[in-house]
GUFIRO-971310 format. One record per residue (C-alpha): residue number from 1; y, z, x; residue in three letters. Coordinates in nm, 4 decimals. Each point is the difference from the previous one (the first is absolute). Layout:
N
REC  seq  north  up  east  type
REC  NUM  Y  Z  X  ala
...
! end
This chain:
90
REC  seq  north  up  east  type
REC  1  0.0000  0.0000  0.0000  unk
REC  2  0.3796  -0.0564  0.1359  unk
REC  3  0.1914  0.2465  0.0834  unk
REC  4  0.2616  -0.1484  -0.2378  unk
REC  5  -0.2357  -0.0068  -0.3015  unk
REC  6  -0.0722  0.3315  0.0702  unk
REC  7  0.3465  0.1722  -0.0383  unk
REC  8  0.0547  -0.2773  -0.3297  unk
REC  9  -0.3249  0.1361  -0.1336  unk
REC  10  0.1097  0.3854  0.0349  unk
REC  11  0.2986  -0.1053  -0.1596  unk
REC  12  -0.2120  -0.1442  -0.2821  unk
REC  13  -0.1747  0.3081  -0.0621  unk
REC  14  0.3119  0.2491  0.0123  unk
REC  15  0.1946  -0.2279  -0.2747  unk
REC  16  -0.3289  -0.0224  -0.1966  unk
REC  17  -0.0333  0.4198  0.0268  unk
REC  18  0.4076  0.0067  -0.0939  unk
REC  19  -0.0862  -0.1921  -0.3127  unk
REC  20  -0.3435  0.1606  -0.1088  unk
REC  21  0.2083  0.3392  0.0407  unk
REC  22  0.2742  -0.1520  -0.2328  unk
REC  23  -0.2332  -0.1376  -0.2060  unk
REC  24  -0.1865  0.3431  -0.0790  unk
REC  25  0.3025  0.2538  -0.0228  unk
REC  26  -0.0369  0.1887  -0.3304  unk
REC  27  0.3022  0.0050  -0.2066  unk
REC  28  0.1922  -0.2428  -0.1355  unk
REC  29  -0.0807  -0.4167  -0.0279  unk
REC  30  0.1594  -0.1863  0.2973  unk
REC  31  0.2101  -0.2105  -0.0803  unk
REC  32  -0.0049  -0.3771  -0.0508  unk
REC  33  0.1732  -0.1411  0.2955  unk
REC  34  -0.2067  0.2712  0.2301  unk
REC  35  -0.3233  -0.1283  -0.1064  unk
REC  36  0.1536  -0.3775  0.0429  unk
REC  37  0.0477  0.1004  0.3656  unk
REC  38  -0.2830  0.1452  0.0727  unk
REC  39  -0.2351  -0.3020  -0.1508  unk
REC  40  0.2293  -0.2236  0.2443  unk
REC  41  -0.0638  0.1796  0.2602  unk
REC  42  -0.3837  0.0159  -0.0595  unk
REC  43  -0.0136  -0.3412  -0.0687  unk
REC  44  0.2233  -0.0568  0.3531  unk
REC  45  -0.2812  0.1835  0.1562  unk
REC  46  -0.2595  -0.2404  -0.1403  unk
REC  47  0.1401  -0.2830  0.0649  unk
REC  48  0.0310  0.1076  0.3832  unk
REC  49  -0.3398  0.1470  -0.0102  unk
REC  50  -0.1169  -0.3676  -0.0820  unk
REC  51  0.2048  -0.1535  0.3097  unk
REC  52  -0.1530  0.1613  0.2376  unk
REC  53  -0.3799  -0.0548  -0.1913  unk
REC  54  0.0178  -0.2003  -0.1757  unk
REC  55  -0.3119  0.1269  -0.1245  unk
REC  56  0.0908  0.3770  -0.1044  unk
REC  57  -0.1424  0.0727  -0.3196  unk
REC  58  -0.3079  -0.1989  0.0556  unk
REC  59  -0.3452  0.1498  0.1379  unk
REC  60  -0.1209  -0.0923  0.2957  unk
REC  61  -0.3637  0.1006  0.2099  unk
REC  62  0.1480  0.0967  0.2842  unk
REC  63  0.3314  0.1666  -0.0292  unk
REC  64  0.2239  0.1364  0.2856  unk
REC  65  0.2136  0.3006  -0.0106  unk
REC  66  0.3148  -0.1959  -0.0297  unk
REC  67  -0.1884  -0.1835  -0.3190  unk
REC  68  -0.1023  0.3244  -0.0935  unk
REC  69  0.2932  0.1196  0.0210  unk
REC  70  0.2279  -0.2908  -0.2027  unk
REC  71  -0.2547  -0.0030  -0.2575  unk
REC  72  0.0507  0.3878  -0.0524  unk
REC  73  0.3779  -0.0614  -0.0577  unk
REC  74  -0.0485  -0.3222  -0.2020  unk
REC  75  -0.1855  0.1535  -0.2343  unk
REC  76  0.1856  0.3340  -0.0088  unk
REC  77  0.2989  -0.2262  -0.0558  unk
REC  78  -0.1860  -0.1656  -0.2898  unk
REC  79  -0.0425  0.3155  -0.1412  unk
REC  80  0.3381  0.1264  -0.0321  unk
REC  81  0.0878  -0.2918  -0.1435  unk
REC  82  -0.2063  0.0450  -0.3091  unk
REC  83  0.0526  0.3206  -0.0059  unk
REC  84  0.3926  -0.1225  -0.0601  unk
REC  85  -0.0960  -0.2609  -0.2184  unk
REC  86  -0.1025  0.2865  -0.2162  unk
REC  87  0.2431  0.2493  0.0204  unk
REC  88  0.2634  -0.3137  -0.0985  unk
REC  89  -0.2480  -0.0645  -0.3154  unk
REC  90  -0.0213  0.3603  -0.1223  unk
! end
């Protein structure tokens, strides 16, 4: 793994901690606009996941740690989204 992708990928996974946390505070609904930032931002991080593999997401037999790794956050990503998608329908 680069030394670059490694600092962008601990990036990844403190902004995808900072939104869970939002995310799961108890008390009141966030608000519109928050929840439209964080899904851009999620969906930022996909879309850079998928530059750099262009196969994160997908299975593959044998995985290194980097793949590992993306996949983790590409999926975690994934998640939140949804998880936004229904807070915004409820």
């Amino acid at each position: 793994m680069i030394i670059g992708e490694d600092l962008f990928l601990q990036q990844v996974n403190r902004e995808l901690e900072r939104i869970e946390a939002k995310l799961n505070q108890e008390g009141e609904k966030p608000k519109w606009l928050t929840l439209q930032r964080q899904k851009i931002a999620l969906n930022l991080i996909c879309h850079q996941l998928k530059q750099i593999d262009p196969n994160v997401g997908e299975s593959s037999e044998n995985p290194d740690a980097g793949q590992v790794r993306r996949n983790l956050y590409y999926f975690k990503a994934q998640m939140l989204l949804r998880q936004i998608e229904e807070r915004k329908q409820s």
